[in-house]
Structure formats: structure tokens, C-alpha cells
MARVOBA-856241 format. One line per 4 residues: their letters; for each residue x, y, z of C-alpha. Coordinates in steps of 0.2 Angstrom, whole numbers, padded with zeros to 4 digits, always signed. Layout:
<recs>
A	X/Y/Z ~ ...
</recs>
This chain:
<recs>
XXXX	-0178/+1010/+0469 ~ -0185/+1027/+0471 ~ -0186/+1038/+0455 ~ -0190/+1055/+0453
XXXX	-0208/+1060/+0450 ~ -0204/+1068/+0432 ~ -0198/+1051/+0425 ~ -0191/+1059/+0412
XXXX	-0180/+1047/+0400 ~ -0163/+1052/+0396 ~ -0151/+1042/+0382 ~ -0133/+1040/+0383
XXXX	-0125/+1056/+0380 ~ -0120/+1059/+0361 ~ -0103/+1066/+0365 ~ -0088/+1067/+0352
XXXX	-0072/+1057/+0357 ~ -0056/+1063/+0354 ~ -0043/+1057/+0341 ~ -0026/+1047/+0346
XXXX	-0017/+1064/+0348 ~ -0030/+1075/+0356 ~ -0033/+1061/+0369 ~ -0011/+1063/+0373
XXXX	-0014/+1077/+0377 ~ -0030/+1078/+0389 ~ -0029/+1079/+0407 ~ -0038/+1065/+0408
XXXX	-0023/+1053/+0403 ~ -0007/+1063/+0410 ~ +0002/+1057/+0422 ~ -0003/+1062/+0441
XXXX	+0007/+1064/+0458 ~ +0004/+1072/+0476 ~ +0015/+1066/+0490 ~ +0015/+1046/+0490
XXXX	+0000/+1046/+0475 ~ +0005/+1041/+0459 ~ -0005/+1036/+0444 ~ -0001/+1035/+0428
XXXX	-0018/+1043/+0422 ~ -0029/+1054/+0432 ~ -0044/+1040/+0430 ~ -0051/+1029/+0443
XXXX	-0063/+1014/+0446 ~ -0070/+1016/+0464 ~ -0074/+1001/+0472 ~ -0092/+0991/+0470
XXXX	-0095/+0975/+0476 ~ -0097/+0961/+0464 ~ -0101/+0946/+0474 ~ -0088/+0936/+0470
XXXX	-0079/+0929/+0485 ~ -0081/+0914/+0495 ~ -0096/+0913/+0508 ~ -0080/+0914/+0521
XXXX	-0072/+0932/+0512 ~ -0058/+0923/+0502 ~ -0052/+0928/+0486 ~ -0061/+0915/+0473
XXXX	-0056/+0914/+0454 ~ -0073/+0925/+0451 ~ -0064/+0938/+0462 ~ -0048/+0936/+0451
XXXX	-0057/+0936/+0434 ~ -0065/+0954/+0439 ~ -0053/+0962/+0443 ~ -0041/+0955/+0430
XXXX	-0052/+0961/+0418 ~ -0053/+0979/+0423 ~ -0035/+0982/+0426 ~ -0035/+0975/+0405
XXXX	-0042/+0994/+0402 ~ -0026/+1000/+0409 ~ -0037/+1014/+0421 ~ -0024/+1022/+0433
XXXX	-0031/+1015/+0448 ~ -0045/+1001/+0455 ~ -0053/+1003/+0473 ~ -0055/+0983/+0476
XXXX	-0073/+0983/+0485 ~ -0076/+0986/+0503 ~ -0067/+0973/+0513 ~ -0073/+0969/+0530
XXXX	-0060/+0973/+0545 ~ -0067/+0961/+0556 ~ -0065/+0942/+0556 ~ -0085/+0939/+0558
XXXX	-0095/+0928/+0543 ~ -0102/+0942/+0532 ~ -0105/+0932/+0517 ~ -0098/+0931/+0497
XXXX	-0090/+0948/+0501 ~ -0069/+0950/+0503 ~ -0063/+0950/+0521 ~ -0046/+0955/+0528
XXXX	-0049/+0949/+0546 ~ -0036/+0939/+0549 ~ -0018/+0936/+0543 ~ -0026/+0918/+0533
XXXX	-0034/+0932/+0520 ~ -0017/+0940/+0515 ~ -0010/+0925/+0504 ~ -0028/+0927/+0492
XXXX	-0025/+0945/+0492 ~ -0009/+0945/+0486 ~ -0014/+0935/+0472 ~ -0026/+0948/+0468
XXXX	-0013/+0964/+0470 ~ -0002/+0952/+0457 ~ -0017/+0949/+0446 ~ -0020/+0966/+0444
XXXX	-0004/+0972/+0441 ~ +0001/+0959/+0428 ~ -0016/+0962/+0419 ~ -0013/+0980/+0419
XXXX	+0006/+0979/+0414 ~ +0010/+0990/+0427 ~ +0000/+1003/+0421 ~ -0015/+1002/+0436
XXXX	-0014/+1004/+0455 ~ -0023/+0993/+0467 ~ -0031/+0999/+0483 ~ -0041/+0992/+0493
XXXX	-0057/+0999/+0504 ~ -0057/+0995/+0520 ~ -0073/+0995/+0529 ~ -0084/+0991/+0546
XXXX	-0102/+0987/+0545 ~ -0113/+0985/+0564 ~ -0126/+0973/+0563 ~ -0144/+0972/+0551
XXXX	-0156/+0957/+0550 ~ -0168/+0952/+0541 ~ -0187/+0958/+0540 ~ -0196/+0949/+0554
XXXX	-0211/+0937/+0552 ~ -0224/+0947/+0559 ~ -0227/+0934/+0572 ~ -0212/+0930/+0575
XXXX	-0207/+0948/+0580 ~ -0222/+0949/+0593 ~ -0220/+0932/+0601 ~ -0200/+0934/+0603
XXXX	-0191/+0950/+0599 ~ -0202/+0963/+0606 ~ -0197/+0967/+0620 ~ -0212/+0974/+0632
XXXX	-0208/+0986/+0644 ~ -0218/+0997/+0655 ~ -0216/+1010/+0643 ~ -0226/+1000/+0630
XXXX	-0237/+0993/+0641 ~ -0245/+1009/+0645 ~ -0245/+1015/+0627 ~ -0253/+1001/+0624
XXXX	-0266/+1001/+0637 ~ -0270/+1020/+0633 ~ -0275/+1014/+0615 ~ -0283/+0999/+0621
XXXX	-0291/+1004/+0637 ~ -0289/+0986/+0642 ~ -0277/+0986/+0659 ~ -0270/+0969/+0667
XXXX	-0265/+0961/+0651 ~ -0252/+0948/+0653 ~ -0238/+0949/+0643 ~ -0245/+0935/+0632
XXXX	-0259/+0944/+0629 ~ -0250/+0961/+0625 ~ -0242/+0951/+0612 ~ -0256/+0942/+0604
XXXX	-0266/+0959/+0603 ~ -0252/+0969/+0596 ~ -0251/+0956/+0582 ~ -0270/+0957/+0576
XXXX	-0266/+0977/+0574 ~ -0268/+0986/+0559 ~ -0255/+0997/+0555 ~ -0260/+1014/+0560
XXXX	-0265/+1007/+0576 ~ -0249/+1000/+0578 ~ -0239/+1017/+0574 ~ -0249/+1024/+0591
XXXX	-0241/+1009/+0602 ~ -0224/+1005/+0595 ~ -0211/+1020/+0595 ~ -0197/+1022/+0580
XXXX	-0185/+1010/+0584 ~ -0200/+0994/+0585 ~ -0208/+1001/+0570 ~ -0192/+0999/+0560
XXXX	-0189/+0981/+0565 ~ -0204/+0975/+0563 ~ -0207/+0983/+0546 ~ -0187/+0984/+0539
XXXX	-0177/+0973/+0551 ~ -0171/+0977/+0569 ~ -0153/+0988/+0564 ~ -0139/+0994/+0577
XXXX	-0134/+1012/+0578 ~ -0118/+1021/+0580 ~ -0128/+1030/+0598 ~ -0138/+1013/+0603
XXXX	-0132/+1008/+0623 ~ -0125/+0991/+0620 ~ -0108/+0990/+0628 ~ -0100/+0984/+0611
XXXX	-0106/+0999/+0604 ~ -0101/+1011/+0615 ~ -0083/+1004/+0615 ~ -0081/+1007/+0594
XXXX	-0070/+1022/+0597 ~ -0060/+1013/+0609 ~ -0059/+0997/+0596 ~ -0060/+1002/+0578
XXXX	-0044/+1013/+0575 ~ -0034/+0998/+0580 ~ -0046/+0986/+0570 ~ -0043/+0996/+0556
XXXX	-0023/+0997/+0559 ~ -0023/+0978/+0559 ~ -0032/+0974/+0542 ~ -0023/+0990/+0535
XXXX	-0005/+0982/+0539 ~ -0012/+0967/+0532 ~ -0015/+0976/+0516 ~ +0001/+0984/+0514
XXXX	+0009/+0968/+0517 ~ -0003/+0959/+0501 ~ +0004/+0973/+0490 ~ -0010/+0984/+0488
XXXX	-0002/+1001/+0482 ~ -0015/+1012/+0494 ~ -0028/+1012/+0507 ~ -0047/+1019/+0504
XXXX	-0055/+1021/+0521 ~ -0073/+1019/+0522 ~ -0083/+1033/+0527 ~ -0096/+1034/+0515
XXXX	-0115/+1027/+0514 ~ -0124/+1016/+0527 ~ -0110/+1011/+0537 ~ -0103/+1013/+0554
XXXX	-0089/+1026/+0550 ~ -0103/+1037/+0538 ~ -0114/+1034/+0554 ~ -0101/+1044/+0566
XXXX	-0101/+1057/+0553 ~ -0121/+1057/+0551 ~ -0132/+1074/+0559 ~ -0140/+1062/+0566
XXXX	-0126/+1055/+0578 ~ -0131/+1059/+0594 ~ -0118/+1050/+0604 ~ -0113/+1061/+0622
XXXX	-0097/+1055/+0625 ~ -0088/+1067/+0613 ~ -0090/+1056/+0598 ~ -0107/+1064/+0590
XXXX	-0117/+1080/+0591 ~ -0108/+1095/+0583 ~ -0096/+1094/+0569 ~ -0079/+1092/+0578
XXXX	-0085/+1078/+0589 ~ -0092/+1067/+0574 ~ -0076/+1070/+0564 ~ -0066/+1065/+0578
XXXX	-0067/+1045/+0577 ~ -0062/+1045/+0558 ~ -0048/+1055/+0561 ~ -0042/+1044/+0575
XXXX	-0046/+1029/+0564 ~ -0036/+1038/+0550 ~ -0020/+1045/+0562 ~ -0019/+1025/+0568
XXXX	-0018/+1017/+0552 ~ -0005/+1032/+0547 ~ +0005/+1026/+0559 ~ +0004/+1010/+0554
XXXX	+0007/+1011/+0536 ~ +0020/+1025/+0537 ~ +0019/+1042/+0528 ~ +0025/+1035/+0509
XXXX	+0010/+1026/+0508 ~ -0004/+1032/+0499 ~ -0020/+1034/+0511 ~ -0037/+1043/+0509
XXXX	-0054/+1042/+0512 ~ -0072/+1040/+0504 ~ -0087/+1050/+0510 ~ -0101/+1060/+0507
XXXX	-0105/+1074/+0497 ~ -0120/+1074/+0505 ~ -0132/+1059/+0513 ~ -0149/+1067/+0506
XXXX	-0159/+1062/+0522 ~ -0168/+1070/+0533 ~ -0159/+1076/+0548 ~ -0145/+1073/+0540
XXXX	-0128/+1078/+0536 ~ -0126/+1090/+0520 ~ -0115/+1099/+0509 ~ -0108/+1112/+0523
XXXX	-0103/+1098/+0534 ~ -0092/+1089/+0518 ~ -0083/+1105/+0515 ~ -0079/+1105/+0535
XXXX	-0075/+1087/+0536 ~ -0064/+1088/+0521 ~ -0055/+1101/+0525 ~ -0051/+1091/+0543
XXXX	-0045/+1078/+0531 ~ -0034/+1088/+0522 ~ -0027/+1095/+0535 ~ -0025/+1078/+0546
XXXX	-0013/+1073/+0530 ~ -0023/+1063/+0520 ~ -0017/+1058/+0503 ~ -0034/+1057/+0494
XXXX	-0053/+1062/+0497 ~ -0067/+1052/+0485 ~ -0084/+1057/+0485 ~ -0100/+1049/+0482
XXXX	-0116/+1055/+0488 ~ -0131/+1047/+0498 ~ -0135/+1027/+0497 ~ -0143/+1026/+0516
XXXX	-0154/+1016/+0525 ~ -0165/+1026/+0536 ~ -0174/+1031/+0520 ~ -0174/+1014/+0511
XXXX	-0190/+1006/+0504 ~ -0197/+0993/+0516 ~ -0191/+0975/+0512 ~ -0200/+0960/+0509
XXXX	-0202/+0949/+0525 ~ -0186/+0937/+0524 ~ -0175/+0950/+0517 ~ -0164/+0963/+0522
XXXX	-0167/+0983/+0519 ~ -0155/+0988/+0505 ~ -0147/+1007/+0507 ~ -0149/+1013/+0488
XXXX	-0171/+1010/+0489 ~ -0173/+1027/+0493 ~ -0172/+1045/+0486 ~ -0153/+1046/+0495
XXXX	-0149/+1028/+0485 ~ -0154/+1037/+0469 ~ -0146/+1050/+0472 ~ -0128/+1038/+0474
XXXX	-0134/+1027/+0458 ~ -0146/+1037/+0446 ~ -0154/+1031/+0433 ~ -0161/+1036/+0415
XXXX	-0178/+1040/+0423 ~ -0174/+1055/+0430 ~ -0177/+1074/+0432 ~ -0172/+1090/+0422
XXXX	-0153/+1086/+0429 ~ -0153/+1069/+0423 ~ -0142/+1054/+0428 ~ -0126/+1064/+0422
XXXX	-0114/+1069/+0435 ~ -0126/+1075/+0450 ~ -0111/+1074/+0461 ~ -0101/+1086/+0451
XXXX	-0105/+1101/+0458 ~ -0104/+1097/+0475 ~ -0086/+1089/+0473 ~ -0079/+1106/+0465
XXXX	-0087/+1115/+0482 ~ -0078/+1105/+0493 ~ -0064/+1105/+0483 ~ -0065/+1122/+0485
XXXX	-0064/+1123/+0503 ~ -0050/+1115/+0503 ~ -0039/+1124/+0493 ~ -0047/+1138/+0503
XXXX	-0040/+1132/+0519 ~ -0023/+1131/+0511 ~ -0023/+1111/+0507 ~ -0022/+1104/+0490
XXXX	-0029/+1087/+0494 ~ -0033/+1076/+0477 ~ -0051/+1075/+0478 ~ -0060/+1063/+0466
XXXX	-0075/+1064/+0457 ~ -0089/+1048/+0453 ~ -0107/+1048/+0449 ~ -0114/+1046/+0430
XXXX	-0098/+1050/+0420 ~ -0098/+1042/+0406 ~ -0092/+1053/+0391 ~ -0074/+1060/+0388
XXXX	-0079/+1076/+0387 ~ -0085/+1077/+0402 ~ -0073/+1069/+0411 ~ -0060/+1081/+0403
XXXX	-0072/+1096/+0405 ~ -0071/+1092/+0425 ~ -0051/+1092/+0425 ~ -0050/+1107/+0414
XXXX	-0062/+1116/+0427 ~ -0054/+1112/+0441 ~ -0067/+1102/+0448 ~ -0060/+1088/+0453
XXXX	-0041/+1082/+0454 ~ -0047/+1063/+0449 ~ -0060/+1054/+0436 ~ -0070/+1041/+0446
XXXX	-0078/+1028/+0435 ~ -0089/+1017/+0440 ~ -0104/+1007/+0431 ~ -0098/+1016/+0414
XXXX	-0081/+1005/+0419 ~ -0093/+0986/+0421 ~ -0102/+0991/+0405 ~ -0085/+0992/+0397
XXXX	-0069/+0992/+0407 ~ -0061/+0993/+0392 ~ -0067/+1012/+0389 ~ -0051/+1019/+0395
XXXX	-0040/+1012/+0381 ~ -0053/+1011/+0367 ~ -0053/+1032/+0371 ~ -0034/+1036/+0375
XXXX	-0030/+1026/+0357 ~ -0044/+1036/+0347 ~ -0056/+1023/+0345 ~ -0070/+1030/+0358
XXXX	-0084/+1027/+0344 ~ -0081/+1008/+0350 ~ -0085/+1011/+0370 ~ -0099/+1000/+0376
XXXX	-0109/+1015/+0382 ~ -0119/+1015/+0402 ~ -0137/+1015/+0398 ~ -0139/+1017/+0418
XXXX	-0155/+1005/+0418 ~ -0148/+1000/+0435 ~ -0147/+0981/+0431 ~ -0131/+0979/+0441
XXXX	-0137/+0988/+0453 ~ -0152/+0977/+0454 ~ -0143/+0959/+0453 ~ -0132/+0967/+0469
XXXX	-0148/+0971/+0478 ~ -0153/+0952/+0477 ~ -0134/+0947/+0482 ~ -0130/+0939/+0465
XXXX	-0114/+0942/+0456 ~ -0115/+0957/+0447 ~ -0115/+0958/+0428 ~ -0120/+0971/+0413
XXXX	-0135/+0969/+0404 ~ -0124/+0975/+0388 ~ -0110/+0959/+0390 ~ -0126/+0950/+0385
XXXX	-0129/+0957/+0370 ~ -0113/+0956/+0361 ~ -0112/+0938/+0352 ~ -0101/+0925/+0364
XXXX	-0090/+0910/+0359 ~ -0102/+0900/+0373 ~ -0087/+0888/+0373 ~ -0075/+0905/+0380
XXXX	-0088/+0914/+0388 ~ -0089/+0911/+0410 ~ -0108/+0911/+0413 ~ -0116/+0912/+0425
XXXX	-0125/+0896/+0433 ~ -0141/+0899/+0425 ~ -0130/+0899/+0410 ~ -0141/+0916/+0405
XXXX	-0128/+0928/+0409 ~ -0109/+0932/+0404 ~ -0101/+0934/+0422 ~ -0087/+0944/+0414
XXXX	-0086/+0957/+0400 ~ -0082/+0952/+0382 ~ -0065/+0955/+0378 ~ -0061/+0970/+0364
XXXX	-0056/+0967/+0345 ~ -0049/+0983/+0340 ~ -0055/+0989/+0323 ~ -0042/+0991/+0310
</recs>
């Protein structure tokens, strides 16, 4: 992962935790309401993937055990992680497809709500992804995916001043190239997929992709009914980081059909997506969004288009807004050959999951600041929209600072919650001396980046019963968090 040049190494932050009766009466743990939304604390666990379900998107026992043990820390509401809309193999990752996926996810919604005694709400984010593949062997990428059109071929001959090549011979010569070279020949597009993976975009020609205004709102009605109907209490749409719905909203959408370009046009799918699964669902059910702050790319979309897009949001009648903050792919590290380029490589993936090698900011609540702007805008506009807040909050002072402040309606907990999803009880009953603190090393981050099932470095160094402890196959790892023994 990127880091930033100062490397400056921060510790958790040494922050005092309130006593029983100071923490009944923080924000933090009052009871919250606007319209349909109801939590009985304003905290939050946004959704992360944990690698868990089967390799065809059911529910597994893995799947149940996480969440189960969140919902134990009693926080006022869990984002279940993005769930695929389509019914297309994607993997150990939770798909609501097809009406065969509602039966596991209703065990799930139960699970969560038993665990929690009542006291947590379920969501679930809903999310569509276009394709990515692999890193190409290089000679595999010359010899069958490169596709050679007159366009290259007379790139290729000016750099080569070799004419009446045959195709064969195009190929074989651009495989003995050296990089520079290379750059002079191939344009953007080729580069990437030889060097990260070929990777479809929201503007590219291809019939299926020019149809995605005309097929996702109804794609996303479908697996929201679905969701409704497996009792999830709310619905989190997926506009946020490297997928196709954060790719509409992108700068760098340059569709020319009234879907990208200025502002109004790339905010004009999401909203249809939105108004669909609103008539879907109804208007008592709790329905918002995720999305960025700001994608820290080049050419991208940044913190003026957030307040704008917000602000549409609000206005369109959503429920919620959640904002997170980078995690792209067009500036992601280059991946090894056989693998596939991971969205939180580059600066913008720091950005969305810092860690304690960091600037003069630090890892501490980089999106904090930006949330309260665009939280702002829309109580400028006239709207008060519940915005929530995530990114390196670990501490209750913070957290309460943010409420008190008024910069965010919500507390969004995120890898603070896997170190110890406990953390919510341990500081609403006075004992936040005991919280499992983040150290933000990024070790889950790096176990999701090789697709294994997420963990917390920390689990591991608490002592385990290893005849009570689920480990992971290796037998190295707790797969779930150790369970808390209050102090007396």
C-alpha cells in the first residue's frame, strides 16, 4: 500500500473514556430517529468484506459467526458487506441474485438480531461491480488479447520503421520490447491490461455497458425487494470506491448519452437507481447511500461534487448518506502477474484505510472534515439528511467530539469495531480502559487484499482456549474475536 513520504509513526490515541453515567448521557449512545431511521444508539459498523461466504455467495456458518459476533457489542446498526445484485459467480463474497439467496439471509438478519437482543439494526449494501481480470502473462497478452488495429500498426511501424510486418510478427516484436518502448506503441487502455489487468469502464462501447442505465435500477429493485423480504431493517446503496455506481459519479465519466460529463448528468443514474428501489421498498423503509468524500485521483471527482451530489440525495428523499473517501483503481499499484489490481494500493486506498505510518494529520479521522462540509450543504439547501461519519475513529472522545460538533449525525466504526467489536458495550458500561484498541497496521486489510478471511492481528494475542477458539485452517489465526470477561 502507498504511504505517505513522512512515515511518521503514530500510537493509538491516549484518550480518556467516560464513566457509566457520563457515557448515558453522550450523544454517542442516545437514541436516534429521522423518518423511517431508527437506532438505538447513534453508532455504526459500515460494511467490510470478510471473506466468508460460499464460492457461489451463500450465507456460510463463517458468515453467521461474524456477524453474530458484532451484533454481541450491541452497536446501533451493521452494514452486512457489499452483496452482489447480479446472479454471476463472484466468488466467497454474499450475493443476492436470485430469490435461492433470501432463505441464508434471513438467517443472517435473525442472527443478528438475536445476538444483539434487539438492540442492533441490520442492513445490507447492495452493490454492482463490471468486469476485472487478472494480470496478463506477458505473452500471453501479445499472442491472444491484443488486439491489432491499424491504429497500432502504424504507431508501431513509426517506432520501428519496419513496414509489412505480419500480424505474427507485430506480436512477436512487441513482446521483446522494453517498457519505454512499449509506452510509444501501446495507448492507455493496452498499457493497463498488460501491466494491471484488462478492466471495463462505465464509457467503454460494449453494448452491455451502454445498456447499464436501462438495466441496473431494476437489477437493483430486484435484490432490494429480496432484501426487504429477508428482514434486513435498511438498504445501503453502493456508490462508493472502484465500482460501477462510484464510476458514474467519477470526473472522469465521459459518457455522451446524458449519463456522464457535467454533474447533473453523472448524478442522474444513482438517482434513478435510488427512485426505483424507493418504489420498491416503500417510503417506511430506511434507504440511503454510500459515497465519496472525495476519490483523490487525478481527474477526478472531489469535495465540491460531494456537497452537490449530497445535496441531490437529500433532496431525492433519501434516508441516510455514509461517507468514506478514496479506495480506486486507476491509481492502484501494479499487480503481480496472476493477480488482480486491488483499489486500496494507491495514495486514494490510503486515503480510505490509513495507517500508522502516516503524515502530520495521522490515521485519525482524515474524513472528518470533509463529512462536516457536506453535511453542511445540506443543511444549507434546507435538508437534514443523517450523514455518517467513518475513517480512523477509534476513541470516545472523538466520536462524541464529532456529535457535539455537528459534524456528523452518525459514528461509523469500522476496523476499531474487528479489533474489538465489543468496544461499544465495554465504553457505554464504563469500562473503556478494557477496549482492544486499532493499532491500524492494516493487517486486515492485507489478508482482504490476498482474498483470505479477514482477522485482527490483536485476537491473536490474547490467550485462547484452542479447544473454543475457530481457527483458521492453517490453525495460526483465531477467525473470530475473543469473547469479553467483564472486570469486576
Amino acid at each position: 500500500m502507498w504511504k505517505p513520504p513522512q512515515r511518521i509513526k503514530f500510537t493509538p490515541l491516549d484518550e480518556p473514556w467516560p464513566s457509566q453515567a457520563e457515557a448515558a448521557k453522550a450523544l454517542l449512545f442516545q437514541s436516534f430517529k429521522h423518518g423511517p431511521l431508527e437506532l438505538s444508539q447513534r453508532s455504526w459498523i459500515p460494511a467490510m468484506v470478510p471473506w466468508r461466504a460460499t464460492e457461489d455467495g451463500y450465507v456460510s456458518d463463517n458468515v453467521l459467526d461474524w456477524y453474530r459476533r458484532f451484533a454481541e457489542g450491541q452497536p446501533g446498526a451493521i452494514v452486512i458487506e457489499a452483496t452482489g445484485i447480479r446472479d454471476v459467480p463472484s466468488g466467497p463474497l454474499l450475493r443476492i441474485g436470485h430469490d435461492r439467496y433470501i432463505e441464508g439471509l434471513k438467517k443472517l438478519t435473525q442472527t443478528v438480531h438475536e445476538a444483539s437482543q434487539g438492540q442492533t439494526k441490520i442492513y445490507i449494501q447492495l452493490i454492482d461491480f463490471l468486469s476485472i481480470r487478472r494480470r496478463p502473462e506477458p505473452e500471453k497478452f501479445f499472442q491472444r488479447f491484443l488486439q491489432i488495429d491499424e491504429e497500432l500498426r502504424q504507431k508501431f511501424e513509426r517506432e520501428t520503421l519496419e513496414t509489412d510486418k505480419s500480424e505474427a510478427e507485430i506480436r512477436s516484436a512487441l513482446a521483446d520490447m522494453d517498457e519505454q518502448t512499449l509506452a510509444r506503441v501501446l495507448d492507455e487502455r493496452q498499457l493497463e491490461s498488460l501491466y494491471q489487468g484488462f478492466r471495463e469502464r462505465v464509457f467503454d462501447p460494449e453494448p452491455h455497458i451502454q445498456e447499464l442505465p436501462q438495466v441496473l435500477p431494476g437489477l437493483f429493485a430486484d435484490a432490494a425487494e429480496r432484501a426487504k423480504a429477508a428482514g434486513f431493517d435498511g438498504i445501503e446503496l453502493h456508490y462508493a470506491h472502484a465500482y460501477t455506481m462510484a464510476s458514474f459519479l467519477s470526473a472522469r465519466n465521459i459518457r455522451s448519452d446524458g449519463y456522464g460529463g457535467p454533474r447533473e448528468n453523472r448524478v442522474r443514474l444513482p438517482l434513478e437507481v435510488f427512485a426505483k428501489v424507493r418504489e420498491r421498498v416503500g417510503m417506511d423503509y430506511p434507504l440511503g447511500c454510500r459515497f465519496l468524500s472525495d476519490e483523490i485521483i487525478e481527474g477526478g471527482s472531489h469535495l465540491a461534487d460531494a456537497q452537490y451530489f449530497a445535496t441531490e440525495f437529500a433532496r431525492a428523499g433519501m434516508d441516510f448518506i455514509s461517507l468514506s473517501r478514496g479506495g480506486k483503481f486507476d491509481d492502484a499499484k501494479r499487480p503481480k502477474v496472476g493477480q488482480a489490481a486491488y483499489p486500496y494500493t494507491g495514495q486514494s486506498g490510503y486515503e480510505c484505510m490509513p495507517s500508522f505510518q502516516s503524515d502530520e494529520q495521522g490515521p485519525f479521522g482524515r474524513n472528518i472534515e470533509p463529512t462536516a462540509s457536506i453535511r453542511q450543504a445540506i443543511r444549507k439547501a434546507g435538508f437534514h439528511t443523517p450523514v455518517v461519519v467513518a475513517g480512523g475513529i477509534h476513541s470516545y472522545q472523538q466520536a462524541e467530539n464529532i456529535l457535539q460538533q455537528e459534524q456528523a449525525d452518525i459514528i461509523g466504526i469500522a476496523r476499531q469495531a474487528i479489533a474489538d467489536p465489543d468496544w461499544f458495550r465495554k465504553v457505554k458500561s464504563g469500562c473503556g480502559a478494557e477496549v482492544r484498541l486499532c493499532e491500524y497496521s492494516n493487517y486486515c486489510e492485507r489478508l482482504d487484499q490476498n482474498h483470505q478471511e479477514v482477522t485482527c492481528n490483536l485476537w491473536d494475542k490474547v490467550g485462547r482456549d484452542e479447544d473454543s477458539a475457530t481457527l483458521s485452517q492453517d490453525g495460526r489465526r483465531r477467525l473470530i474475536a475473543p469473547q469479553w470477561e467483564k472486570s469486576e
